[in-house]
C-alpha positions, 0 to 999 in steps of 0.5 A: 516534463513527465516521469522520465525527468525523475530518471534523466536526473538519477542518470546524470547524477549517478549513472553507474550506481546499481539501480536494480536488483543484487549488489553483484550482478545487477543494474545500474542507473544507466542500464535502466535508462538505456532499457526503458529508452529501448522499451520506448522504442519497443511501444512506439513500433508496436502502436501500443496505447498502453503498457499493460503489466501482468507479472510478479516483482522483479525489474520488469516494472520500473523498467516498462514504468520508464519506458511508457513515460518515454514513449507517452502511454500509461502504464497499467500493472494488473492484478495477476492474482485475479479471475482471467475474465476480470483480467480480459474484462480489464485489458479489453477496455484499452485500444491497442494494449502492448501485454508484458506478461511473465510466461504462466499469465502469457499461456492464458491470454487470447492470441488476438492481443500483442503480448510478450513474455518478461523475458522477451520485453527485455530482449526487445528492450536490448535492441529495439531503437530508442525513442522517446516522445519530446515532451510528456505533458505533465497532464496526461495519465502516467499509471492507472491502477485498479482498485480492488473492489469484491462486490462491483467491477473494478475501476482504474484510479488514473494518476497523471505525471504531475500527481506523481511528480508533485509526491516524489518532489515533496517527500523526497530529496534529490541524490540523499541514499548513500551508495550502499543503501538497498531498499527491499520491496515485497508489495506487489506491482499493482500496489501503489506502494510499488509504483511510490518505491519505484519513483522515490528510491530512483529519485534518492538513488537508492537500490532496489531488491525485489523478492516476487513472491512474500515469504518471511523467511525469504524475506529474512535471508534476503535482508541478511544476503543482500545486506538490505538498508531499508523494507517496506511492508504491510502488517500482514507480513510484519505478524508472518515474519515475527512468527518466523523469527519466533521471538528472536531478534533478528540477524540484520545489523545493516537495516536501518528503516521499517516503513509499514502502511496498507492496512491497520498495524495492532499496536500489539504487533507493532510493539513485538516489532520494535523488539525484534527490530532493536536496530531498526527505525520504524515509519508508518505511511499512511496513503490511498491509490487516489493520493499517489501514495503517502499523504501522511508520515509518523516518523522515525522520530515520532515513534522514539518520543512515542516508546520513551514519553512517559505522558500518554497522549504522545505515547498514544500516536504509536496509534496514529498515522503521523502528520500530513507530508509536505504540500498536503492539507487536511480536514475533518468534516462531518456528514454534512461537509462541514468542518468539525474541531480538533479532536471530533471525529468525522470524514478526513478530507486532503487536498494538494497536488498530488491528489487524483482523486479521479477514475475511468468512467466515473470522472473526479471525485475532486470537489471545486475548491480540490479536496477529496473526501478518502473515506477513512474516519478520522480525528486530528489531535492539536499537534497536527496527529491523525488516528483513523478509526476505519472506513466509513462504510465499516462504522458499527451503528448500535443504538444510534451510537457510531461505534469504530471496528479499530477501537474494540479491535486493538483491545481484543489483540491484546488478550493472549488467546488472540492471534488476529480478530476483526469486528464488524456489525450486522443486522439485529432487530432491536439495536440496528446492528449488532456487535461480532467479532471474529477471532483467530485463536493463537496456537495451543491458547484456550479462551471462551467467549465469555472470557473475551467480552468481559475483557473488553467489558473491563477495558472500554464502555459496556456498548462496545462489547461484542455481542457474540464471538466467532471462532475462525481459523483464519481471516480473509485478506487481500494480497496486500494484508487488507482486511477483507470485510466485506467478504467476512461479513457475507460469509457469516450472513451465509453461514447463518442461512 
């Protein structure tokens, strides 16, 4: 059936609701319809074997995303913030790519490839013939997203329709947005959390506002303009927009959910948030690429007992990522493959439907019994709670003893003087790896290394202890507010040549 079915049903539940964009002159459900058919159109005149998006937030992405499960061709939304070769290196593995490109990416592509400016794709849209392939087999590739490796060449992780389908039918229920809900996005189209957004507020029927570029006070005024309902966000815009509201509450009596995921939330952020966000529910959504979005979910509720319980083991799963979602099972295993008891800290396996787990060129990672090994070293408590600890290729070994980045970090961020830190290990002679953090200082804040490593000395075992502290004036991240530590490892190793 394809992801055209997710559309078709919106359209024929709530045709006239605005879909896309401001509450006075935007689009509605049917308009998307009739422009992705258009879009169909469009592809199928042009021979594309793929729809290839290389533009910021705006409509242009849930309209090409329909259009391609229309005309049968996957859609590959790119990194824009990358290398032009990269981005060539990437477009020319395709056949016949269709490039829908805003207009200061389009001035750098060769003129031997089809292209066409944002605006151009949506006039064509207007009066190109609609099309649409009879039936999507629900095995074909829906959407390839490219993950963003800094040490190899990037590969695609291939989600098909029925990954994606399987997620929205499991985790979202058909019609359940009110009219006036509005969903603000800031994560970029290349993000799976865009292409989940897409999917799951179309399916709820809820609007969707795009800001293409995130800035926190943009992203303030628009929540207050747009009379925004929920937001998704990445805890490198949660610290950016706590810094802009310096304190204060905010001015947003209509929102109603923060959703947060992507990366790490330092429970010292979280807690500034939940003040600043008196009206707020919070919900942490933990997922992969490969998974087609959120496999784990600590919900609204979750994160109430958490604040008003007085027992720390329920106040500690502020730290977790919440309970697997519906239709998804998971597994500790040890090095081994071999499942480990609650509690035991290992590699977490999930399996369900939704999962790809599969990349151009490599294949699927999927074993034969359908899980897939996401990385992420974890622990799940008896209630079904999963804290992860950090990739697994980010564990300290110190004296033999595996040592977790997260655990000393979340105690760093507590001290005052600390703006952001992040902890990793590198080579020492006599433990294997040694311990250095790296902090951010908070302005106008003094502290001395000594300070710090006595602070972590007091609050977890002495082998956690930093071995040295690393003053910087900022961190490496990824546009999505990702820790880049592969990066900050090479550039201390440099710095020390």
């Amino acid at each position: 059936m394809g992801l055209a079915m997710l559309l078709d049903m919106a359209t024929a539940g709530y045709g006239s609701r605005l879909a896309l964009g401001s509450d006075k002159a935007g689009f509605t459900f049917s308009d998307l319809d009739r422009l992705a058919e258009g879009g169909a159109g469009l592809l199928a005149s042009r021979k594309a074997s793929h729809a290839v998006l290389l533009a910021r937030n705006g409509p242009v992405l849930p309209t090409l995303l329909f259009a391609a499960a229309k005309a049968g061709v996957p859609l590959v939304p790119l990194n824009y913030r990358a290398s032009l070769d990269q981005l060539l290196d990437s477009i020319d593995q395709f056949e016949s790519p269709l490039v829908v490109a805003d207009d200061d990416y389009l001035s750098l592509l060769p003129g031997t490839l089809q292209t066409l400016s944002t605006d151009a794709f949506f006039a064509e849209c207007e009066v190109a013939d609609p099309v649409r392939k009879a039936e999507t087999p629900d095995d074909e590739p829906a959407v390839l997203l490219y993950t963003s490796g800094t040490t190899s060449r990037p590969k695609a992780a291939i989600l098909r329709h029925r990954n994606l389908i399987s997620y929205i039918l499991s985790t979202v229920e058909f019609g359940s947005a009110a009219e006036e809900e509005a969903a603000l996005v800031s994560v970029p189209p290349y993000h799976v959390a865009a292409i989940g957004s897409v999917l799951s507020n179309v399916y709820a029927g809820r609007r969707v506002v795009y800001l293409p570029d995130f800035d926190p006070y943009e992203w303030l005024n628009l929540v207050e303009a747009e009379q925004i309902t929920s937001a998704m966000v990445v805890p490198t815009m949660v610290s950016r927009i706590l810094q802009a509201l310096d304190g204060r509450s905010t001015r947003a009596p209509s929102l109603r959910l923060i959703s947060y995921g992507g990366a790490r939330m330092p429970p010292v952020v979280l807690r500034q948030a939940l003040a600043a966000f008196p009206a707020a529910d919070f919900c942490n959504a933990y997922g992969l690429t490969e998974t087609s979005s959120t496999i784990a979910l600590l919900t609204p509720e979750d994160h109430r007992q958490a604040i008003d319980s007085g027992d720390p083991a329920i106040r500690g799963r502020l730290r977790s990522v919440g309970r697997a979602v519906p239709g998804i099972e998971v597994e500790i295993r040890g090095p081994d493959g071999v499942r480990l008891p609650v509690g035991e800290r290992g590699h977490l396996w999930v399996r369900g439907q939704q999962i790809s787990g599969e990349y151009s060129a490599v294949g699927s990672l999927v074993d034969a019994d359908g899980w897939f090994d996401t990385r992420d070293e974890a622990s799940v408590d008896l209630a079904g709670y999963i804290y992860l600890e950090g990739r697994t290729d980010d564990l300290i070994i110190r004296g033999a003893e595996n040592i977790a980045p997260a655990e000393i970090e979340d105690v760093l961020a507590e001290h005052p003087a600390v703006a952001e830190v992040a902890v990793l290990g590198q080579p020492d002679d006599e433990w294997g790896e040694k311990i250095i953090a790296v902090v951010v200082p908070n302005p106008g804040s003094t502290s001395s290394a000594d300070e710090l490593q006595e602070f972590v000395r007091a609050r977890l075992r002495s082998s956690r202890t930093p071995d040295e502290i690393v003053w910087r004036d900022e961190l490496p991240h990824n546009e999505t507010g990702k820790l880049l530590r592969r990066v900050l490892a090479a550039e201390l190793i440099q710095s020390k040549q």
